[in-house]
N, CA and C atoms of all chains as a GROMACS GRO file, in nm:
protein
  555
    1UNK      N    1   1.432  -2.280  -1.824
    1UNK     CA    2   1.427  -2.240  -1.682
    1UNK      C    3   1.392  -2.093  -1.671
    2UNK      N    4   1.463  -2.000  -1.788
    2UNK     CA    5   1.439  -1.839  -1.730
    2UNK      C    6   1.261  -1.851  -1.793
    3UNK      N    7   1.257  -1.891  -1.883
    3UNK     CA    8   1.131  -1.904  -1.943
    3UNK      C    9   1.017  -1.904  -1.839
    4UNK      N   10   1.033  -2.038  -1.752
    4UNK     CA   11   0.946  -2.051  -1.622
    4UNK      C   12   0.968  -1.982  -1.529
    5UNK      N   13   1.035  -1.917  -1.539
    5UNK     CA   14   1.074  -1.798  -1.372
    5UNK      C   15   1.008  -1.695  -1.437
    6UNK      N   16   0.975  -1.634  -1.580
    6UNK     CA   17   0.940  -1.490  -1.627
    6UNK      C   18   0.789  -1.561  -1.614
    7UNK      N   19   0.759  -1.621  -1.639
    7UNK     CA   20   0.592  -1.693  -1.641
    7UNK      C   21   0.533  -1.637  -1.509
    8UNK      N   22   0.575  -1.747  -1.422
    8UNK     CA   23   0.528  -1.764  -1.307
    8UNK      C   24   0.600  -1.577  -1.237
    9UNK      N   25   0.669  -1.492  -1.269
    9UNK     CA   26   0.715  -1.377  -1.213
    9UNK      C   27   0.613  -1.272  -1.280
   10UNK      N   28   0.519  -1.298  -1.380
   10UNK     CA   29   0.474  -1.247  -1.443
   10UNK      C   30   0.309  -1.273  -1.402
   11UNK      N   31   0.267  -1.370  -1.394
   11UNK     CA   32   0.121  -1.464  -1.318
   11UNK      C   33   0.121  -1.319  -1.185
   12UNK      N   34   0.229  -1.387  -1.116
   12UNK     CA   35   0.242  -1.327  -0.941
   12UNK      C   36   0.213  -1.144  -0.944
   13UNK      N   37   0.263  -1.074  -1.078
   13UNK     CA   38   0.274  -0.918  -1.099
   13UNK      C   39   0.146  -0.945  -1.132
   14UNK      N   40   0.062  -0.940  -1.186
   14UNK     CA   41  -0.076  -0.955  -1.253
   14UNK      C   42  -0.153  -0.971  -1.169
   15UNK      N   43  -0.139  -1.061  -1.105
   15UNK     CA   44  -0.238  -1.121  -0.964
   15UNK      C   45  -0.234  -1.049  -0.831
   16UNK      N   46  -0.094  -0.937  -0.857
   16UNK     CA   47  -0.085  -0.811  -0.706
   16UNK      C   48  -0.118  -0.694  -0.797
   17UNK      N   49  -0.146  -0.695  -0.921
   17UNK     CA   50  -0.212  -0.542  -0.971
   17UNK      C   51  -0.353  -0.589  -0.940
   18UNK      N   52  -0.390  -0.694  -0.990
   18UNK     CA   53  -0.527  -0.716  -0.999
   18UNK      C   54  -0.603  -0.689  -0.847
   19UNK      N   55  -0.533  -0.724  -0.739
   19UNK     CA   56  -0.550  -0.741  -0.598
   19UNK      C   57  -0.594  -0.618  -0.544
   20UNK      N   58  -0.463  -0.520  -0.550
   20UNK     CA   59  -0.440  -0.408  -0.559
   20UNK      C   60  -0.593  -0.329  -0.603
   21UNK      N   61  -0.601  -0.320  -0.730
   21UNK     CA   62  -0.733  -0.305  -0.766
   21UNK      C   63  -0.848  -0.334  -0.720
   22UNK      N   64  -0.876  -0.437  -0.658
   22UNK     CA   65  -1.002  -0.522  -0.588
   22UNK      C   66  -0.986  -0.402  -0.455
   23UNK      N   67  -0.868  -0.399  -0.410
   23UNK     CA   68  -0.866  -0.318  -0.251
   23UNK      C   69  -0.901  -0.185  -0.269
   24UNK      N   70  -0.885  -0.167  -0.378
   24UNK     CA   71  -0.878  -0.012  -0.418
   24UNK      C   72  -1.063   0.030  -0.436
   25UNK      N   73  -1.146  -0.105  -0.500
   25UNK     CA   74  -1.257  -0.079  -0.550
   25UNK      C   75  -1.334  -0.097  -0.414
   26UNK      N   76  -1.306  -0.181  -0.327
   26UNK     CA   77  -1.330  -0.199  -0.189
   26UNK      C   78  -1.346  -0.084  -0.115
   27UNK      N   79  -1.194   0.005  -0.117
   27UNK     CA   80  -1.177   0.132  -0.010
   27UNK      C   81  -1.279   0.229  -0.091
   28UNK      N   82  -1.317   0.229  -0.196
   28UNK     CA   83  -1.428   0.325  -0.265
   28UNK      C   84  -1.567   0.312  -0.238
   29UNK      N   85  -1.580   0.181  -0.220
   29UNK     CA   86  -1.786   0.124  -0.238
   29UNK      C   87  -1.831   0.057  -0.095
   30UNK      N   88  -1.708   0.035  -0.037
   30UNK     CA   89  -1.772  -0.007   0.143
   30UNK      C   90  -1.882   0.124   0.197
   31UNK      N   91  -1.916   0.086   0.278
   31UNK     CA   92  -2.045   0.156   0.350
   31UNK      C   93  -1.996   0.229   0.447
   32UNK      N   94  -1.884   0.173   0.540
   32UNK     CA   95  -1.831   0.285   0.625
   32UNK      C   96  -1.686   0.252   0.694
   33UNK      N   97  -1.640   0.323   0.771
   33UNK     CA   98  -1.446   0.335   0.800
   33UNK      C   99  -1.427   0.198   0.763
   34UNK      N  100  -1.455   0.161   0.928
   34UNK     CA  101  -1.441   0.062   0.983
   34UNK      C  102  -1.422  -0.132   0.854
   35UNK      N  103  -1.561  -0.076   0.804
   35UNK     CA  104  -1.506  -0.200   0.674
   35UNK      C  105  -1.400  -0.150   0.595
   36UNK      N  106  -1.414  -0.043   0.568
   36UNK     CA  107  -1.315   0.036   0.451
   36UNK      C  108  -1.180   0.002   0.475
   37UNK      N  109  -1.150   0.007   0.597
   37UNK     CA  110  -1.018  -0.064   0.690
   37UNK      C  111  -0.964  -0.188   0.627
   38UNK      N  112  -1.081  -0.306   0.598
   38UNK     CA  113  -1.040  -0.391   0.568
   38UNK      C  114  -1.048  -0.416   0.418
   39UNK      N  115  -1.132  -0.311   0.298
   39UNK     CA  116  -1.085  -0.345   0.214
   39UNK      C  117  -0.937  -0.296   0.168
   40UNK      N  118  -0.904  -0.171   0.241
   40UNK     CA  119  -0.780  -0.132   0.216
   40UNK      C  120  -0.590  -0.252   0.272
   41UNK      N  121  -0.672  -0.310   0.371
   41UNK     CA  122  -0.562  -0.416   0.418
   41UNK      C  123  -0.545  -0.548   0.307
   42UNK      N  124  -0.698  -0.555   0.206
   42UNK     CA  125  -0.657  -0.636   0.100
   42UNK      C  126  -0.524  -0.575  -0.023
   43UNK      N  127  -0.486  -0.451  -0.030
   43UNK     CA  128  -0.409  -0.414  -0.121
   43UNK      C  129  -0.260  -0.393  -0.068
   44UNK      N  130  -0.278  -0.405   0.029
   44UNK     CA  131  -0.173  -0.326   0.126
   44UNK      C  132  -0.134  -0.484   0.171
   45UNK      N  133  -0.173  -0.592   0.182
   45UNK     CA  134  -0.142  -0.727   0.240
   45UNK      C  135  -0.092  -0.816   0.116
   46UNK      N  136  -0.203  -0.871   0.020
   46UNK     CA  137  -0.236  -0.947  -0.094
   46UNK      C  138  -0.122  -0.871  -0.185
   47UNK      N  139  -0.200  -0.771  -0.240
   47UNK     CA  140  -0.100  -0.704  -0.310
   47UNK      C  141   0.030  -0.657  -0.328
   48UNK      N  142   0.038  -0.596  -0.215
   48UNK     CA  143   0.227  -0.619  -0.158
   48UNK      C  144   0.276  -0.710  -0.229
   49UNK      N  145   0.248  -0.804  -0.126
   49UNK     CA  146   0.326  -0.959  -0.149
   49UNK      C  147   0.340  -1.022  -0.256
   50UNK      N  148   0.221  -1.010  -0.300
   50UNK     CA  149   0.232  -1.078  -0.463
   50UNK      C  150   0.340  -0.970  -0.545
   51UNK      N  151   0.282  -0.841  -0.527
   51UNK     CA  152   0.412  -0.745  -0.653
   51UNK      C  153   0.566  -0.786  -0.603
   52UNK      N  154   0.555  -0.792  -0.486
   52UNK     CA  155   0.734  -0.775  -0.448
   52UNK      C  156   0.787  -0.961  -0.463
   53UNK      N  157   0.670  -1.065  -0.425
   53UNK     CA  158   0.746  -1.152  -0.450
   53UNK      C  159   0.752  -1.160  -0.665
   54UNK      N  160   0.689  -1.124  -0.736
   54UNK     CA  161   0.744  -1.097  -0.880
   54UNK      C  162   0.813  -1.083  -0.867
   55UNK      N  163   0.839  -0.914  -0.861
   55UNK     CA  164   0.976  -0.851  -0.874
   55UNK      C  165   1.088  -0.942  -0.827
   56UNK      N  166   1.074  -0.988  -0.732
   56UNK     CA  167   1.194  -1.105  -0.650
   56UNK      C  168   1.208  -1.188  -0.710
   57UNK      N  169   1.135  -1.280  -0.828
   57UNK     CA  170   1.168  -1.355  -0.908
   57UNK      C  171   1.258  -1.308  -1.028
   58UNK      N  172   1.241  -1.164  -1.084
   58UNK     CA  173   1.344  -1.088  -1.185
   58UNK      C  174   1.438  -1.056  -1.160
   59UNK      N  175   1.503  -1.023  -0.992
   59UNK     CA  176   1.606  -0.942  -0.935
   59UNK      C  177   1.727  -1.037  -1.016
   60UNK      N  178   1.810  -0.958  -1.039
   60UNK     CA  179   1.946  -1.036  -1.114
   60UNK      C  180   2.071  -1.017  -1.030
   61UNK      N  181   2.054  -0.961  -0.900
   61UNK     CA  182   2.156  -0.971  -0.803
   61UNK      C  183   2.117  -0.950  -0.652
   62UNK      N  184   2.237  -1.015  -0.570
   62UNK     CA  185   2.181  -1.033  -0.447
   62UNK      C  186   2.115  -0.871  -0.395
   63UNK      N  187   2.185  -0.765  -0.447
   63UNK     CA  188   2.163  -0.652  -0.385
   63UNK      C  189   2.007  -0.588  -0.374
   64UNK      N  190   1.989  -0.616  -0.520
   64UNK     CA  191   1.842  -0.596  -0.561
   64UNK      C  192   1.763  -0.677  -0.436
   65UNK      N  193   1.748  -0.800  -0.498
   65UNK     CA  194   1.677  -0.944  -0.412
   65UNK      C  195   1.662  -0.860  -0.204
   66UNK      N  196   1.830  -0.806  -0.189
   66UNK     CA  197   1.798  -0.751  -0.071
   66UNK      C  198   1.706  -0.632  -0.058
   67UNK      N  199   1.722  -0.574  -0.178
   67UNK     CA  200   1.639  -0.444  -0.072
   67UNK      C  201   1.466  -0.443  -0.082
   68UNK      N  202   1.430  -0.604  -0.188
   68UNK     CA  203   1.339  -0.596  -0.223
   68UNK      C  204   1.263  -0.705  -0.113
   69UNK      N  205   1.326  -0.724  -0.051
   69UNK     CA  206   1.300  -0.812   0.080
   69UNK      C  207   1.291  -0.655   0.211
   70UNK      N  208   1.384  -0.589   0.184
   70UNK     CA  209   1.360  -0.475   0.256
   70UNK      C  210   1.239  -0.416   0.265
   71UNK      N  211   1.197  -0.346   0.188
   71UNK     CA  212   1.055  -0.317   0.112
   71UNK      C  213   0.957  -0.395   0.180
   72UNK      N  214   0.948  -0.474   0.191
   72UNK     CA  215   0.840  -0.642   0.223
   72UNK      C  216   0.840  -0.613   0.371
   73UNK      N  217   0.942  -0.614   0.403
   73UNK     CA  218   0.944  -0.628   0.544
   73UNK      C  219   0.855  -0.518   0.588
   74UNK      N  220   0.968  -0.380   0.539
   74UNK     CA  221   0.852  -0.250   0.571
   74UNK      C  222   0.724  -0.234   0.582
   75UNK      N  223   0.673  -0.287   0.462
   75UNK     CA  224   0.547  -0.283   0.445
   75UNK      C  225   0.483  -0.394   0.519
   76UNK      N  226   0.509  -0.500   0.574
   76UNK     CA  227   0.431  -0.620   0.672
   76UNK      C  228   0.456  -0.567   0.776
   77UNK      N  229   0.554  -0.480   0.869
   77UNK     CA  230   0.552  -0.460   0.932
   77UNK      C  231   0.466  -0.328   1.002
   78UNK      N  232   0.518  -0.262   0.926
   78UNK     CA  233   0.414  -0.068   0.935
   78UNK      C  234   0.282  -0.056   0.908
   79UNK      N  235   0.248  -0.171   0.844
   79UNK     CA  236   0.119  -0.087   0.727
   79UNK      C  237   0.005  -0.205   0.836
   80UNK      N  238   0.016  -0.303   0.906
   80UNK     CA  239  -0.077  -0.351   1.033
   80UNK      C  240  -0.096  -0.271   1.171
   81UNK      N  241   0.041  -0.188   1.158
   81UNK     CA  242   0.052  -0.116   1.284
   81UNK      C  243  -0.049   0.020   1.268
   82UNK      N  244  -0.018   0.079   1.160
   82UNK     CA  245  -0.074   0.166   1.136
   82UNK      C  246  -0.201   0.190   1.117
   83UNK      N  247  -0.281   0.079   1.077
   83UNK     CA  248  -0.388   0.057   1.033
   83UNK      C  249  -0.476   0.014   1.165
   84UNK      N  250  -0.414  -0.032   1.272
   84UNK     CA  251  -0.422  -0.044   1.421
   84UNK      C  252  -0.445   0.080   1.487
   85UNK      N  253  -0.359   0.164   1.454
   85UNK     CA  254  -0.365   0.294   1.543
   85UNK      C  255  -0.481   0.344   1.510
   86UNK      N  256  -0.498   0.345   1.361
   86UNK     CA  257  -0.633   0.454   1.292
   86UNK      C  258  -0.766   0.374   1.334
   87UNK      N  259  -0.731   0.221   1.341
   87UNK     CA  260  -0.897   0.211   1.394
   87UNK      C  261  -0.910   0.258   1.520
   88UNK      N  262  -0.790   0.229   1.613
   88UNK     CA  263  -0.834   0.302   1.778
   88UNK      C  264  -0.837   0.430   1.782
   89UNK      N  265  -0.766   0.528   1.717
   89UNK     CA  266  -0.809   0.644   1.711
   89UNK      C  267  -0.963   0.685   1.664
   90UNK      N  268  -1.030   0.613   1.555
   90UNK     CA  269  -1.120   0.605   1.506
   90UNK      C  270  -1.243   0.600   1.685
   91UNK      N  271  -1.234   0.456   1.709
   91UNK     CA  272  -1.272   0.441   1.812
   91UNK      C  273  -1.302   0.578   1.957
   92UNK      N  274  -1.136   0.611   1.978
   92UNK     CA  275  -1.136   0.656   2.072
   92UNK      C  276  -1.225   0.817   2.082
   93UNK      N  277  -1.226   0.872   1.915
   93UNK     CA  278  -1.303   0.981   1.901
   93UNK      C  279  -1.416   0.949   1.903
   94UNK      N  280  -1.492   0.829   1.905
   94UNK     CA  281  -1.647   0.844   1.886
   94UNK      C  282  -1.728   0.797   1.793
   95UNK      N  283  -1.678   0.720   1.652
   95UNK     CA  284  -1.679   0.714   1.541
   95UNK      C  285  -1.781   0.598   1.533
   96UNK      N  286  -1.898   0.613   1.506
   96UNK     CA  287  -1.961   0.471   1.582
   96UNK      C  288  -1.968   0.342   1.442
   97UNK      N  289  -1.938   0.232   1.459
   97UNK     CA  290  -1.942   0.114   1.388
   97UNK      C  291  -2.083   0.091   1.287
   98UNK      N  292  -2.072   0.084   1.152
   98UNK     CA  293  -2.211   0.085   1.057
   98UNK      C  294  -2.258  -0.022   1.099
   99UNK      N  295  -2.447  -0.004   1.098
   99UNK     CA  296  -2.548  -0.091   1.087
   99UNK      C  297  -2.603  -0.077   0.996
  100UNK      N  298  -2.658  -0.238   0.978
  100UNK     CA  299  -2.808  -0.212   0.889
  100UNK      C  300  -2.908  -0.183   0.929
  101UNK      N  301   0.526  -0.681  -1.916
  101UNK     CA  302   0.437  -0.729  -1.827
  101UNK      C  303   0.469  -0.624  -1.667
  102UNK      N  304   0.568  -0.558  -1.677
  102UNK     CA  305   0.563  -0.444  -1.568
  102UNK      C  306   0.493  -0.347  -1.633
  103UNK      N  307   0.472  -0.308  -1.758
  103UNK     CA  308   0.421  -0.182  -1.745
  103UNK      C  309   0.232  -0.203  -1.746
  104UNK      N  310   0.182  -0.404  -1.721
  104UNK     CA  311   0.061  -0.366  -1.690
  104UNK      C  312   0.042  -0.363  -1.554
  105UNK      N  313   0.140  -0.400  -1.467
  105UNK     CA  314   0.158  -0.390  -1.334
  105UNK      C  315   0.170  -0.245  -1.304
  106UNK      N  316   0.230  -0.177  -1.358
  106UNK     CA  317   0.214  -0.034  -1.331
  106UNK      C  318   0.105   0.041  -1.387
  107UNK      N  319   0.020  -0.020  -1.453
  107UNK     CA  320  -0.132   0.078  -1.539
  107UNK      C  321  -0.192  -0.006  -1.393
  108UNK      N  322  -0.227  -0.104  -1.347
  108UNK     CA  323  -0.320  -0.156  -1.251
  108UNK      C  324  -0.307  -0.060  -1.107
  109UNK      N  325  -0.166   0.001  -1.046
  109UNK     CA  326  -0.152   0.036  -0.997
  109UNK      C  327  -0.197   0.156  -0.977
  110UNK      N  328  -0.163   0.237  -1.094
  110UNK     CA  329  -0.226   0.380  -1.128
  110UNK      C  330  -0.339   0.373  -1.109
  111UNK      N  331  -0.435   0.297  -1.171
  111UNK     CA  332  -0.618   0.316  -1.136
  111UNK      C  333  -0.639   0.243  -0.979
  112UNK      N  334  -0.547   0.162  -0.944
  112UNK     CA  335  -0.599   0.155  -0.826
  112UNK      C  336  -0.594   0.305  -0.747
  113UNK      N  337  -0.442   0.367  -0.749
  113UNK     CA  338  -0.420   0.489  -0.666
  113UNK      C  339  -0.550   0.603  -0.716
  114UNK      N  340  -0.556   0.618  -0.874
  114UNK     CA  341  -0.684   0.687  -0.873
  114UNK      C  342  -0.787   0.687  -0.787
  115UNK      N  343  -0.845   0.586  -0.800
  115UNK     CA  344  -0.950   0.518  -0.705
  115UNK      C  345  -0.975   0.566  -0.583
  116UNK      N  346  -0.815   0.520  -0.484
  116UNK     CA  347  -0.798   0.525  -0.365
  116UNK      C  348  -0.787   0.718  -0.319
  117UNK      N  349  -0.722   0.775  -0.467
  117UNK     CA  350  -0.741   0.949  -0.486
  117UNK      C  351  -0.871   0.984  -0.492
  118UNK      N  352  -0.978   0.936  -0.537
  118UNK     CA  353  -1.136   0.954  -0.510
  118UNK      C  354  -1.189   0.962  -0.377
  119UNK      N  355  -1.141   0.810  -0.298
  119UNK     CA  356  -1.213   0.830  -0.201
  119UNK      C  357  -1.127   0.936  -0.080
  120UNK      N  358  -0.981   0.904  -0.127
  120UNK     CA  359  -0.934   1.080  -0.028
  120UNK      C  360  -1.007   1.202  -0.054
  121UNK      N  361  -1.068   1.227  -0.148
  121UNK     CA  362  -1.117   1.356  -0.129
  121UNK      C  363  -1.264   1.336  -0.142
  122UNK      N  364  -1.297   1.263  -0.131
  122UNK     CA  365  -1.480   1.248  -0.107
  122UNK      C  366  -1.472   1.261   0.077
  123UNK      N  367  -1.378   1.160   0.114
  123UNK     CA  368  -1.394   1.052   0.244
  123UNK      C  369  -1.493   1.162   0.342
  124UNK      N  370  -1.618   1.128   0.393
  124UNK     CA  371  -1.672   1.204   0.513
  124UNK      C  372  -1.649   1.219   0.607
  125UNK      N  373  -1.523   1.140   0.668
  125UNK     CA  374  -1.450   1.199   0.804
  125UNK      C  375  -1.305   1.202   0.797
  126UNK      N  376  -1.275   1.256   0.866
  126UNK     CA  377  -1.104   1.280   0.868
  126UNK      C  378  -0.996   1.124   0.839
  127UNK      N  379  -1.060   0.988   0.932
  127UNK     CA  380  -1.016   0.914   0.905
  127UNK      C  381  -0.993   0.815   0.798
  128UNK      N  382  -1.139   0.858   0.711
  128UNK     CA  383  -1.136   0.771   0.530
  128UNK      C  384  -1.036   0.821   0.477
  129UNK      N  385  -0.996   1.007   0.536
  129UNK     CA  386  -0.846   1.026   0.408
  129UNK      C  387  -0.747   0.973   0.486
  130UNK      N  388  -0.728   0.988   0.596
  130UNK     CA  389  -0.595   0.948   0.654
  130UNK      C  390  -0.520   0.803   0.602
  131UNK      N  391  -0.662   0.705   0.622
  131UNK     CA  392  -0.676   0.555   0.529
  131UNK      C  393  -0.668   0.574   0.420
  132UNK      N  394  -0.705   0.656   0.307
  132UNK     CA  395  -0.666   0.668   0.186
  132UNK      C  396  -0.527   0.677   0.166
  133UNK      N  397  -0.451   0.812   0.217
  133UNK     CA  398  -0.339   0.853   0.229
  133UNK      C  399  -0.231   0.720   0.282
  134UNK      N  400  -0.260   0.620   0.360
  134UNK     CA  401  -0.155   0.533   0.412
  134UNK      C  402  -0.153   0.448   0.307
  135UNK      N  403  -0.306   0.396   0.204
  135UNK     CA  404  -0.237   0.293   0.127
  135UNK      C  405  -0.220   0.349   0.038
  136UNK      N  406  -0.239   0.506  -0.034
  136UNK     CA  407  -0.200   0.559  -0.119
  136UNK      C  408  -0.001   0.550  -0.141
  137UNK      N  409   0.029   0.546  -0.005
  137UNK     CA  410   0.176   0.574   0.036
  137UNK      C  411   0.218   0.434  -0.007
  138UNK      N  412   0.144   0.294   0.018
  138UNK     CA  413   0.239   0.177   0.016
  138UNK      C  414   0.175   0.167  -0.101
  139UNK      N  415   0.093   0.199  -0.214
  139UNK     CA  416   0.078   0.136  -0.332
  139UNK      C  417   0.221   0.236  -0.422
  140UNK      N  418   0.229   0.353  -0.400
  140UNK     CA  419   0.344   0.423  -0.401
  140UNK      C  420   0.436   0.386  -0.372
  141UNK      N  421   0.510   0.326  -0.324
  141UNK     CA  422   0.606   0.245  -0.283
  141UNK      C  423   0.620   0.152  -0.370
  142UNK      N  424   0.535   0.053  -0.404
  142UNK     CA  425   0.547  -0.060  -0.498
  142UNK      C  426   0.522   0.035  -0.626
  143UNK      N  427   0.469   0.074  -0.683
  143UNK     CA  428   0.494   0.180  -0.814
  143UNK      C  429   0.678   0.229  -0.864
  144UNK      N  430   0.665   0.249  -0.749
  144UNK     CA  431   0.849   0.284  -0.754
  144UNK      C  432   0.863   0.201  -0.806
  145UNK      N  433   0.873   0.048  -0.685
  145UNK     CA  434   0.935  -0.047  -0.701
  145UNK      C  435   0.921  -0.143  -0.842
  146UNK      N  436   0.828  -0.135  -0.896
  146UNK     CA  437   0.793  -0.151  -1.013
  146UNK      C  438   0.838  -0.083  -1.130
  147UNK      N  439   0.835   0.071  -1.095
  147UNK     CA  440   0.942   0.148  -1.211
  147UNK      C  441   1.045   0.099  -1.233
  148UNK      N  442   1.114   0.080  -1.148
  148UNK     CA  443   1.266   0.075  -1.078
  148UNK      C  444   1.287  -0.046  -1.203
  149UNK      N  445   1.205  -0.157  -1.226
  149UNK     CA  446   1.224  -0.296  -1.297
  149UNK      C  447   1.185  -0.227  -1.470
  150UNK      N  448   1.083  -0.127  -1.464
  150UNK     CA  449   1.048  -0.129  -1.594
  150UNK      C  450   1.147  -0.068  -1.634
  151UNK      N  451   1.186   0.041  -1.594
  151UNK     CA  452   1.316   0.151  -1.684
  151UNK      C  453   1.467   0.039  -1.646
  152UNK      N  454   1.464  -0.047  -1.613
  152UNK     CA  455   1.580  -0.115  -1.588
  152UNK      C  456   1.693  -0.081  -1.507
  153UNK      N  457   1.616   0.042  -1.382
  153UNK     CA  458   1.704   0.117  -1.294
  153UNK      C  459   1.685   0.048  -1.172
  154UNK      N  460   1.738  -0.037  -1.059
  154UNK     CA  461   1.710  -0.090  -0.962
  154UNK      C  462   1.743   0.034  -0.854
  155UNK      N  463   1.789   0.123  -0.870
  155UNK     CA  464   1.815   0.230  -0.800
  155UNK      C  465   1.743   0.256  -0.740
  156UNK      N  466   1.601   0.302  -0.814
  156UNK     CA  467   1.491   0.339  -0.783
  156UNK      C  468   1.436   0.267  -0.641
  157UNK      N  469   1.454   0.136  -0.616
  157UNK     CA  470   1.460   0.040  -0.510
  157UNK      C  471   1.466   0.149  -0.382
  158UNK      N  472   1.601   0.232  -0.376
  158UNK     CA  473   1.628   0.321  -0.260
  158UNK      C  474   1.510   0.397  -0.240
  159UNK      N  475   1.451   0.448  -0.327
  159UNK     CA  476   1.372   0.541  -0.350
  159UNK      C  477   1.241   0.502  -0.282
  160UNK      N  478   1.192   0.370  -0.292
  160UNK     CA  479   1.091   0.292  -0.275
  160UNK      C  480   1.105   0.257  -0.092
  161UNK      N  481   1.252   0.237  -0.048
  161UNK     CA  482   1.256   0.228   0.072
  161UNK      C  483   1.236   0.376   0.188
  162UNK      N  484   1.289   0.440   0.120
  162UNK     CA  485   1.282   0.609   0.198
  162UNK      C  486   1.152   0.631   0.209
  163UNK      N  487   1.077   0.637   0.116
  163UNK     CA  488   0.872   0.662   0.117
  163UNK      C  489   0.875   0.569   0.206
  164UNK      N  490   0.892   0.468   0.187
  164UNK     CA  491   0.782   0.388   0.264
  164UNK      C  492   0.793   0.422   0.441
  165UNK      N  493   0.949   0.465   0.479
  165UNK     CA  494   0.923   0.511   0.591
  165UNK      C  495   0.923   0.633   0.624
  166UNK      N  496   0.885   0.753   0.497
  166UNK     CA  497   0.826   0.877   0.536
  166UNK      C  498   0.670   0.874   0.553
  167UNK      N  499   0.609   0.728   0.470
  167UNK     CA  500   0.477   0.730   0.521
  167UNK      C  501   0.470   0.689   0.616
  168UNK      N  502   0.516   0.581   0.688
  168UNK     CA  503   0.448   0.567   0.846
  168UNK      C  504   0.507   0.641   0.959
  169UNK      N  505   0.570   0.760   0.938
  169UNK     CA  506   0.637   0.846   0.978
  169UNK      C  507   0.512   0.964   0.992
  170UNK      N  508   0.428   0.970   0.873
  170UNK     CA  509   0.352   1.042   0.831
  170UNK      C  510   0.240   1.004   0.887
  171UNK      N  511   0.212   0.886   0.885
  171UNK     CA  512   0.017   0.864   0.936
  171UNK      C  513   0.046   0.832   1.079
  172UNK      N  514   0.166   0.775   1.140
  172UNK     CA  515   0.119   0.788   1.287
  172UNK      C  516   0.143   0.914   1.370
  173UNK      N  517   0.246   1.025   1.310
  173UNK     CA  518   0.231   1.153   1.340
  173UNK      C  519   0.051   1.227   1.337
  174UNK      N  520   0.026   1.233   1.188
  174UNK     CA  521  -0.128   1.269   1.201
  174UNK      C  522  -0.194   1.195   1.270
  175UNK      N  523  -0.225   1.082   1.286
  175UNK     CA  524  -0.319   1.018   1.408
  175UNK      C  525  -0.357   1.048   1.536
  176UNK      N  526  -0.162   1.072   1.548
  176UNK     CA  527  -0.157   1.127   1.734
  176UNK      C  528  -0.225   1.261   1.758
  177UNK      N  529  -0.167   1.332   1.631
  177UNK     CA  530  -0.278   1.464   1.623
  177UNK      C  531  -0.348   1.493   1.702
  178UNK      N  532  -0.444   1.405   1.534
  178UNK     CA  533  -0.636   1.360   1.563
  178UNK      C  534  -0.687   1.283   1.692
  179UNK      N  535  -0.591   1.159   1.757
  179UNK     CA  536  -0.609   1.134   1.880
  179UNK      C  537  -0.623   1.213   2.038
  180UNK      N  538  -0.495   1.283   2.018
  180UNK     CA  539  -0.522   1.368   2.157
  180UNK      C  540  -0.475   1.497   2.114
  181UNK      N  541  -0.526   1.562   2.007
  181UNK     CA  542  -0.529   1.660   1.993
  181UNK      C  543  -0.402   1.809   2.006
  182UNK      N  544  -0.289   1.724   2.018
  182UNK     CA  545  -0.150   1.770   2.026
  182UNK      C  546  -0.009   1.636   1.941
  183UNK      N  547   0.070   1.702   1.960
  183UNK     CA  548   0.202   1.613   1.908
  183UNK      C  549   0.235   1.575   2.038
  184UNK      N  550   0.164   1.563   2.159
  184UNK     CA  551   0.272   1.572   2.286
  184UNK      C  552   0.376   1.630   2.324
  185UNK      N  553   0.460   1.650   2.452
  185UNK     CA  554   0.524   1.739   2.479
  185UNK      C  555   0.681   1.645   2.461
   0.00000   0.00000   0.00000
């Protein structure tokens, strides 16, 4: 049983670095903000979730398990809002949307 | 298997440290800087498991709300050009 919980806790860490990375290579090689926005919401969304639900498979007490649900929350909650504000600010200065 | 979760992390933040200081307008760093803050956060949170300190956990919760503490302060800034009164 711990065998299959370190597996599959281990798959899930791998698959939110790897993510992580993809968002990261995204926020570097997009063409302008506005997409850049969304490769950065792949690391900040995908990635999150996958690292913290790992980690949540290793936690060895409720306390941990809680604050690592804490964390999660934070981050689903702040990191859409925020990313909201900067495109309308984006917007509201003038910032005009890339063409081909 | 945390410490390749924590090398993936590092080159991502590199990365995301490139395009903060390339970015051509104010808002590519600001966007750099916010997911720089939550990949930072999970880095902690990831330490926290590799050194076998869950402590670190606290540590991981405080950032995360000095960053959005942090980018919607600068925004309002850059938006209307004051902190408001």
């Amino acid at each position: 049983m711990s065998a299959i919980l370190d597996i599959a806790s281990w798959a899930l860490l791998v698959a939110g670095g790897l993510a992580c990375m993809v968002g990261a290579l995204g926020l570097l090689r997009m063409p302008d903000f506005y997409t850049r926005i969304h490769a950065a919401s792949v690391s900040d969304a995908v990635g999150a979730g996958l690292i913290l639900a790992g980690l949540l498979l290793q936690a060895d007490s409720l306390i941990v398990a809680l604050k690592l649900a804490i964390v999660g929350l934070l981050i689903f909650l702040t990191s859409p809002a925020a990313t909201h504000a900067l495109a309308r600010a984006a917007l509201h200065r003038g910032l005009e949307p890339w063409k081909r | 298997m945390f410490a390749a979760a924590s090398a993936a992390l590092l080159a991502a933040l590199a990365l995301m440290l490139v395009r903060a200081v390339l970015g051509p307008t104010v808002f590519d760093r600001v966007l750099a800087m916010n997911t720089i803050g939550t990949l930072a956060v999970l880095l902690l949170a990831v330490i926290g498991f590799l050194t076998g300190r869950p402590d670190f956990l606290d540590l991981a919760i405080v950032y995360g709300l000095l960053n959005i503490v942090g980018t919607i302060a600068v925004l309002k800034f850059f938006r209307h050009g004051s902190l408001g009164e």
